[in-house]
DOKE-177423 format. One record per atom (N, C-alpha, C): x, y, z. Coordinates in steps of 0.02 Angstrom, whole numbers, plus 50000, padded with zeros to 5 digits. Layout:
XYZ
...
END
This chain:
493864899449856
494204893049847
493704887349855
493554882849817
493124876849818
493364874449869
492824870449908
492934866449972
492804870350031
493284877450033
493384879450081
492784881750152
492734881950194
492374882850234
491824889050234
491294886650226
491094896250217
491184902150257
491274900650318
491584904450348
492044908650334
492794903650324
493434907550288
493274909650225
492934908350180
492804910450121
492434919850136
491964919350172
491704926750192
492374929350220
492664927350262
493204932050313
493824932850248
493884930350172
494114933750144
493944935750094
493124936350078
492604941050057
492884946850074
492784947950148
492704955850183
493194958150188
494004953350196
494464956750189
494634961750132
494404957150044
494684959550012
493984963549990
493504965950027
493274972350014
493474977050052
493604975950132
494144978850137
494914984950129
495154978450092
495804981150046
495554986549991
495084985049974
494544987549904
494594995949925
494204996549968
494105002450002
494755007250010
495365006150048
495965011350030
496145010849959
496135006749931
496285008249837
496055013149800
495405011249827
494685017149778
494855022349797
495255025249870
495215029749896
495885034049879
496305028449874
497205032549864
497215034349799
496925031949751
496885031849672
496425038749664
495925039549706
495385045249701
495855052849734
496085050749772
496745056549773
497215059749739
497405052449710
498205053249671
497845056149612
497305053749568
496985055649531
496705063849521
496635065749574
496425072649563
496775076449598
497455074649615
498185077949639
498535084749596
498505084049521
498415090749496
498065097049499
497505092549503
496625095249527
496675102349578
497095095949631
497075098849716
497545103849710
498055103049696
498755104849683
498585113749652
498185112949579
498285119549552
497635125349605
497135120249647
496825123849685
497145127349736
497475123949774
497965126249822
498155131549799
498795130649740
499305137249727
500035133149744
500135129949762
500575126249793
501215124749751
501845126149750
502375121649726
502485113949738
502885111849692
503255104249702
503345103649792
503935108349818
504015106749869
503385107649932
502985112849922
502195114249957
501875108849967
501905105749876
501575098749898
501805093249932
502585093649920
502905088049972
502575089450034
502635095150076
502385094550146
501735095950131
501275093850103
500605092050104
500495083750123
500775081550057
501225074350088
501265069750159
501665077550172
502115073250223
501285071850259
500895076850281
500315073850325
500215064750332
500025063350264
500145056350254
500445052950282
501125055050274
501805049150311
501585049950383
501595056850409
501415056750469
500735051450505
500225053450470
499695048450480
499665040350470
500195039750439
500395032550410
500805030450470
501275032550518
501775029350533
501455030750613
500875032350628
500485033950676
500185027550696
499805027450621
499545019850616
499885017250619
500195014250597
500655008950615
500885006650642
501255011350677
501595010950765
501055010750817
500735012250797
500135007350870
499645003050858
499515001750772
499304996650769
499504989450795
500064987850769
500284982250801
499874979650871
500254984850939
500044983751004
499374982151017
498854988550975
498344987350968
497824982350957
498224979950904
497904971350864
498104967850925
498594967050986
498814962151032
498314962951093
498064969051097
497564970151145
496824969851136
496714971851087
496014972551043
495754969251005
496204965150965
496004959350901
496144963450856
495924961750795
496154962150737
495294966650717
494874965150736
494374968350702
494214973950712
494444975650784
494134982050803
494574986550791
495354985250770
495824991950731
495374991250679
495404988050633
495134988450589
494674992150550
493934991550597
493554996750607
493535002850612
494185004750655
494175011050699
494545014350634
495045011250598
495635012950556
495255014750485
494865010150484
494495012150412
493935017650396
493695016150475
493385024150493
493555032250484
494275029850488
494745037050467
494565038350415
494875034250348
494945032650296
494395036850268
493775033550304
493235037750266
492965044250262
493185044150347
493385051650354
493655056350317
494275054250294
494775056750247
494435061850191
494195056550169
494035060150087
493475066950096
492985067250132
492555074650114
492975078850182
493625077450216
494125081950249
494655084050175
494805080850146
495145081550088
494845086750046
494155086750024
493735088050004
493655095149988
493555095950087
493295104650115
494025107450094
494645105650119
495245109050101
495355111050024
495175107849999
495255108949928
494665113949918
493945114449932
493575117349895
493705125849936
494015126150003
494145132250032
494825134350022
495295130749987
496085133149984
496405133150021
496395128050081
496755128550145
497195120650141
497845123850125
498185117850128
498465114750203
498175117350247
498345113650296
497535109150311
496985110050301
496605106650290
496595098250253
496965099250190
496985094550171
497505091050188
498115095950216
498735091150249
498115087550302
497745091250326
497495085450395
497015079850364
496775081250304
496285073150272
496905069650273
497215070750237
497935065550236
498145064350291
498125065050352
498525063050399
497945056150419
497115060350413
496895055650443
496665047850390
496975048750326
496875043650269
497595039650303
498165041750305
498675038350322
498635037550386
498395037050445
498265031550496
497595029050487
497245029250438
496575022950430
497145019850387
497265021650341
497595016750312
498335012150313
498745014650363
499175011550403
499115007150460
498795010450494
498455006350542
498045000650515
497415001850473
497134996650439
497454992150417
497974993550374
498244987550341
498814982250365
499134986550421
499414980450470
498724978250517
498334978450541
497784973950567
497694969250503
497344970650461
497334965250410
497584962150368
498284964550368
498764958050357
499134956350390
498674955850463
498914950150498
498424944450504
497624948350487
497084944650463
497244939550414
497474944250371
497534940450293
498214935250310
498724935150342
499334928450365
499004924350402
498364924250440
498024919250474
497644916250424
497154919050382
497004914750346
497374912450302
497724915050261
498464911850214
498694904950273
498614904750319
498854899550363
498484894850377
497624895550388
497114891450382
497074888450330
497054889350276
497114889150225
497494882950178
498024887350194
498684883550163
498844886850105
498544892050079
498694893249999
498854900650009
499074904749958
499624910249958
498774914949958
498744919749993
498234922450003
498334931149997
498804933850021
499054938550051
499154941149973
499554941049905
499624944249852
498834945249839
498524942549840
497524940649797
497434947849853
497304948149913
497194953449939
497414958949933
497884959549911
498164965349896
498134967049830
498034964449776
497644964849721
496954968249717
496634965949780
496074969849791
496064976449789
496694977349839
496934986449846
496974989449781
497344986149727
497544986749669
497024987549620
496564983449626
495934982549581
495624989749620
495274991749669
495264999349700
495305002349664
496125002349659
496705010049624
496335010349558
496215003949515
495845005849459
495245008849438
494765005549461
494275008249495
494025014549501
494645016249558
494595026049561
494975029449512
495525026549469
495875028749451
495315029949362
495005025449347
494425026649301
493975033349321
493615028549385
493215036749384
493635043549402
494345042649426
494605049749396
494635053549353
494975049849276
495125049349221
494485052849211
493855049849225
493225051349190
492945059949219
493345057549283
492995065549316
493435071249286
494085069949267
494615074649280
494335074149181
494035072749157
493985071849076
493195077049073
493065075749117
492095081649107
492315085649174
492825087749187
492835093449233
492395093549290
492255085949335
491935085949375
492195087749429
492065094449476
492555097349533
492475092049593
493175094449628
493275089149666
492865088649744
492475091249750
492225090549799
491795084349796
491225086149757
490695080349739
491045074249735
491755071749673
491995067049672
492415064549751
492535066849772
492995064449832
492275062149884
491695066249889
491235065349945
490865058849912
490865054049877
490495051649837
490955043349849
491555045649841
491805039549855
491725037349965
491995044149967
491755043650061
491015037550073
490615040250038
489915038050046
489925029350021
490535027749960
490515020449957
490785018949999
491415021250035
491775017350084
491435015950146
490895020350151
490795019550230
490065012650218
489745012250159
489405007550151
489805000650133
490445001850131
491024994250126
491024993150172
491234996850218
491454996250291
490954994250346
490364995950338
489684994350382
489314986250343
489674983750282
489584976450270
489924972250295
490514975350291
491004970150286
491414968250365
491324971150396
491754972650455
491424969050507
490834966050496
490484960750547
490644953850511
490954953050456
491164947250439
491954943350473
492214951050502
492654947050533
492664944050612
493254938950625
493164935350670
493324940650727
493304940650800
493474947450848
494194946450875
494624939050866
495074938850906
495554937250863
495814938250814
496354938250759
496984941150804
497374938350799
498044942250832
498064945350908
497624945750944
497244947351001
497844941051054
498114944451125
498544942551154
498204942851238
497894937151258
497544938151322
498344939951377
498184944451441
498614946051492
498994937951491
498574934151513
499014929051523
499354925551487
499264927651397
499794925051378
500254930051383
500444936651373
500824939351385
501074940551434
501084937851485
501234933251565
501764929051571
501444922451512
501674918451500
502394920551462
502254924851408
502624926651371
503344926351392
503154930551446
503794934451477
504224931751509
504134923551534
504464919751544
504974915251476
504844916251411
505084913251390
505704915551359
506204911751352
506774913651324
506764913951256
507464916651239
507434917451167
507604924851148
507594930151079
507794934651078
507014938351044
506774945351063
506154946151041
506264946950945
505614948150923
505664947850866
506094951550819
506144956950849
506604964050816
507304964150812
507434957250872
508044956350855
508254950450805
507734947150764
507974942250728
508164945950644
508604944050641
509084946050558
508884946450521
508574938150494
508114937550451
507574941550449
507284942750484
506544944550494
506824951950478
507244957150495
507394962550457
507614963850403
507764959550367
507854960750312
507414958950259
506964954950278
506524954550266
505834962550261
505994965550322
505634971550318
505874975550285
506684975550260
506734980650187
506794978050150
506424973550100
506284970750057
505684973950059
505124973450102
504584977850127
504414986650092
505104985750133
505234994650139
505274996550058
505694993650021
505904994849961
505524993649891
504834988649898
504324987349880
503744993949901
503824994249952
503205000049963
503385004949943
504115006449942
504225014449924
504095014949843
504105007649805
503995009649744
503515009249716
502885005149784
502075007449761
502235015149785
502275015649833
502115024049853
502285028949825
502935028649795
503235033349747
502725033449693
502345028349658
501925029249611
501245033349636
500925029849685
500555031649724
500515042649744
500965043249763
501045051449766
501135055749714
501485053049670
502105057449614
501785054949523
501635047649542
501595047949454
501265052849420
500645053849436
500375059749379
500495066349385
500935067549433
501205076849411
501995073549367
502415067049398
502885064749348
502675066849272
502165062849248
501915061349189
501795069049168
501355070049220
501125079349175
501685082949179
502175084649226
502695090049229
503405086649218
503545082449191
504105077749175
504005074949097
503435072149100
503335068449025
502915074948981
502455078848987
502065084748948
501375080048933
501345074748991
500495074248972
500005078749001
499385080448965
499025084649026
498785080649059
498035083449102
498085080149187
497705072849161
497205074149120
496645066949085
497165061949069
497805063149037
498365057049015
498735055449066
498665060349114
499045059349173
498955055449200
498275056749235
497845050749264
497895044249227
497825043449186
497715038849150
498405033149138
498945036549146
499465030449155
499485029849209
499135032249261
499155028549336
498945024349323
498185025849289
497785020249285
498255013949243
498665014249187
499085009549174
499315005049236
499765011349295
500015006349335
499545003549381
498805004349392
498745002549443
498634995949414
498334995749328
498044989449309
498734983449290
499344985549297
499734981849304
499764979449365
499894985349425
499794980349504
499254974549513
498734975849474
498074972049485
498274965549458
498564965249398
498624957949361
499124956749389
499944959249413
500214955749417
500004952049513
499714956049533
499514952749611
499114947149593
498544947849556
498014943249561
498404937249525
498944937649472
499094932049431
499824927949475
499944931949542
500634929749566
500504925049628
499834923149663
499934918349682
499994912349684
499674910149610
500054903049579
500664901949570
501044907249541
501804908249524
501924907749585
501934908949659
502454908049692
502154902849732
501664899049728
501474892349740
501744887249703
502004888049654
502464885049608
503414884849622
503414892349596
504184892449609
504464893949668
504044896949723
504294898849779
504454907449784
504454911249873
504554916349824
505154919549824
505694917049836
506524921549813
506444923149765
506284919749691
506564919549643
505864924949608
505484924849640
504744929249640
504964936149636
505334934549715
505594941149750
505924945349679
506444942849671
506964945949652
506804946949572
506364946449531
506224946749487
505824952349479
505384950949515
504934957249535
505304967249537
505764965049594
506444971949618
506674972849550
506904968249506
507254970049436
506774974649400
506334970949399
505794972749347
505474982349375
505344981949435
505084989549454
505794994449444
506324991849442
506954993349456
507114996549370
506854993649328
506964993849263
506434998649242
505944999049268
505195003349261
505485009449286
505695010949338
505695017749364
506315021349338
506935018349329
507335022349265
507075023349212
506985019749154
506645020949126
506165026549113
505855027649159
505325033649175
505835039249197
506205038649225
506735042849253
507105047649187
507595042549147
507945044249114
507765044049024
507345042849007
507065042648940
506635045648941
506745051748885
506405058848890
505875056248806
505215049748844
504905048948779
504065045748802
503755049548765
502935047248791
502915039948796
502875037748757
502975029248733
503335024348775
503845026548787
504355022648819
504025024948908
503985028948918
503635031348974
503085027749008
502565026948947
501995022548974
502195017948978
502495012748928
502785004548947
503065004348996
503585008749020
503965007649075
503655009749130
502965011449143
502345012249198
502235003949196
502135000549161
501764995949150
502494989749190
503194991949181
503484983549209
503604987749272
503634995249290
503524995749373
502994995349416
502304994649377
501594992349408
501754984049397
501934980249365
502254973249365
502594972649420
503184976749423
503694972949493
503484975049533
503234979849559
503124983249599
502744978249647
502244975749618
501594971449633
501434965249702
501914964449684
502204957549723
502664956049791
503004962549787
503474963649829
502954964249915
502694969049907
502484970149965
502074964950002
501544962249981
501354956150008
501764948550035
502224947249967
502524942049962
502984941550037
503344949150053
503874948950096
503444949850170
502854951350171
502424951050232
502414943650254
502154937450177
501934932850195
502454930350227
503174930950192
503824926250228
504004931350283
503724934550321
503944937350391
503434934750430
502934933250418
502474928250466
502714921550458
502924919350408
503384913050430
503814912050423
504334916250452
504964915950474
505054912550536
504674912950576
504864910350660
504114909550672
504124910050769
503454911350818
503414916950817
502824918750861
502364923950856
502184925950773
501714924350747
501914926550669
501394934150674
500824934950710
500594941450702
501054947450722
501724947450781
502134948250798
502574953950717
502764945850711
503104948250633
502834950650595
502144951250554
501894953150512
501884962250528
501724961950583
501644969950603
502564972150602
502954968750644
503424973450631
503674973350545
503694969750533
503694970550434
503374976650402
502624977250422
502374981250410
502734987350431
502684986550480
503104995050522
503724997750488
504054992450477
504744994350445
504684996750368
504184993550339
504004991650261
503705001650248
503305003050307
502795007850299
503125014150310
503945015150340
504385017150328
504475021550274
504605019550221
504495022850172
503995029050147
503265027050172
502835031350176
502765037450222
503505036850256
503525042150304
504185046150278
504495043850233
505415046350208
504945047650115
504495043850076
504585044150032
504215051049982
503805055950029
503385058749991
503845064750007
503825067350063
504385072550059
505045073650022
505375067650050
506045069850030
506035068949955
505825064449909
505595066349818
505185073149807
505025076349860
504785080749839
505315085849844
505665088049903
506345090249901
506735090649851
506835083849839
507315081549792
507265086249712
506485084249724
506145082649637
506025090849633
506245097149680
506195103949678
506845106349635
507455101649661
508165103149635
508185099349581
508135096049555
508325090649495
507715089449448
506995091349476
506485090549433
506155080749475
505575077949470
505195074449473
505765067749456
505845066749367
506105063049364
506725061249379
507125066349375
507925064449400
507845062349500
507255063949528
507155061149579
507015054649578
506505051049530
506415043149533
507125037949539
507525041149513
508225037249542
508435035349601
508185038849653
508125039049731
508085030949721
507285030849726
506975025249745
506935019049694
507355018949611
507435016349589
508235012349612
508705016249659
509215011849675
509105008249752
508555010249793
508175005649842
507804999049828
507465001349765
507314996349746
507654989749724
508104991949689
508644986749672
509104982649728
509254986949771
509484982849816
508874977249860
508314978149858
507944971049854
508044966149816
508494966749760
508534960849707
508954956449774
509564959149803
510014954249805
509674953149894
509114957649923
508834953049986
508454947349970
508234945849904
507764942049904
507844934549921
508464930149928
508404924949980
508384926350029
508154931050072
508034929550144
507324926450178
507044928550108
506364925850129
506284918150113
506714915250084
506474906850084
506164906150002
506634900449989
506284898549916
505584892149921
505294893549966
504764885949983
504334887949967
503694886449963
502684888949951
502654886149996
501934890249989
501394887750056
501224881650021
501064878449934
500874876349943
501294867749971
501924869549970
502494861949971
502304862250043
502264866650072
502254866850156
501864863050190
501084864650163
500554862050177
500404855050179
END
């Protein structure tokens, strides 16, 4: 941003390399998920509880991130969380190249608490500076994640196109992340969200109802919830969808991920003017229609064509949701790092209900007659979307 301080300008440098780093990494998974999948031996439902590791690791993170960020700051989850992350991928790696699917259930556990954990620490990073600031910050970062997904989701395409085995590709991205992570992670400030004894001292004297009990602010977290489940649903499922639902093989497979991720990318990076403009209810709820219309679509129209477009308006709606409803839970009330984490927690929800049970599901009915699940969750975000406030940061400011 011109003007801005160089300071804040680096601290959301590093964030959104950061964010960069789980993208490259979830996309480098999802991407060679057939890959992994026909190594194993594994069914639909096998792979659900491969999965589940994930949710498990996700909702690990999460649930102690919060506290964590109140005791520790914001930088040092961070660190510790992304550390997993990197971990992840040559643990992913060995399971796959030895056939041990509980191996790779455990990379996934430890990718989903770097990356659960990580990403509530830093977007509570990312609502402080969105607050320094004044300008909608929080979609642009998460775009980053998005820009990632492409990223890996290319060099998938490319690996999974010259039969490059997955070991080398998975250990290769490990090796970028951990050189993201050893740049970027001294750029941030140490006390982001960080809660000295005595204010939580103080705290405890004050009246009022804690955060979990405010209305708004929950419904707000399934708006959350219902946004993430329909990145995540893409995130786990699209390219065995596409290959064992639509009849692409695994190279086309990959490759309309890559559609959706490059829709999440534009529509994040292009939606913080739009809701600096219109505000974001009307953001909100446009968005829920639109992924809402994408994932039937994909669901119920048995057609290549129609298939890929309709990747393309659920990488559109999809896009927006999750950030947007973080930003209006940090300003909903006080404490806003408070709120951002329980949003997150509730939001991340999904990542703990959404890989299994579509996989369940998607055993009895097939993949696509499962996307209906999470295509009528989604929709019911259309009609939460005034809870979050039709105002911008930038009228605010």
């Amino acid at each position: 941003m011109p003007g801005a301080p160089a300071s804040l300008a680096l601290r959301r440098l590093a964030l959104c390399a950061l964010f960069f780093l789980p993208g490259i990494s979830i996309s480098s998974w999802v991407t060679r998920t057939p890959a992994i999948r026909d190594l194993l031996g594994a069914s639909t439902a096998q792979m659900g509880l491969v999965l589940f590791g994930l949710s498990i690791g996700s909702m690990l993170g999460i649930l102690t991130s919060g506290p964590a960020v109140m005791r520790l700051g914001a930088r040092r989850v961070v660190l510790v969380a992304s550390a997993l992350l990197v971990l992840a991928m040559p643990t992913i790696a060995a399971g796959a190249a030895t056939q041990q699917a509980l191996v790779v259930t455990l990379g996934l556990a430890l990718f989903g608490a770097g990356t659960g954990g990580g990403e509530v620490a830093m977007n509570i990073e990312g609502a402080e500076v969105e607050r320094e600031s004044g300008r909608t910050f929080l979609p642009t970062l998460h775009g980053c994640f998005s820009l990632g997904t492409v990223v890996g989701a290319g060099a998938g395409i490319l690996a999974n196109a010259v039969h490059l085995p997955v070991v080398p590709h998975l250990l290769a991205i490990g090796v970028i992340g951990a050189v993201l992570l050893a740049w970027a992670i001294r750029l941030l400030p140490a006390a982001t969200g960080q809660v000295t004894a005595e204010e939580r001292a103080a705290r405890g004297h004050l009246t009022g109802p804690p955060v979990w009990k405010d209305g708004r602010l929950l419904l707000i977290g399934a708006i959350v919830l219902a946004m993430a489940l329909a990145e995540g649903t893409a995130n786990d499922w699209l390219p065995l969808v596409m290959v064992d639902g639509h009849g692409f093989d695994a190279a086309l497979g990959s490759a309309v991920y890559a559609v959706f991720a490059a829709s999440m990318t534009l529509g994040r990076f292009a939606g913080g003017p739009i809701i600096d403009r219109v505000g974001r209810a009307p953001v909100l709820a446009a968005s829920a229609a639109c992924a809402t219309a994408g994932l039937v679509l994909v669901s119920l129209v048995d057609n290549q064509i129609v298939a890929g477009i309709a990747v393309i308006l659920w990488g559109l709606g999809a896009s927006l949701g999750f950030p947007v409803a973080l930003s209006a839970a940090g300003d909903s009330g006080p404490q806003p790092a408070q709120r951002v984490a329980l949003a997150s927690i509730v939001g991340y929800m999904a990542f703990l209900v959404g890989p299994p049970v579509l996989g369940f599901v998607g055993e009895h009915v097939g993949l696509r007659g499962a996307l209906l699940l999470p295509a009528a969750v989604v929709a019911v975000a259309i009609f939460l979307a005034p809870s979050t406030g039709n105002r911008s940061l930038r009228r605010s400011s």
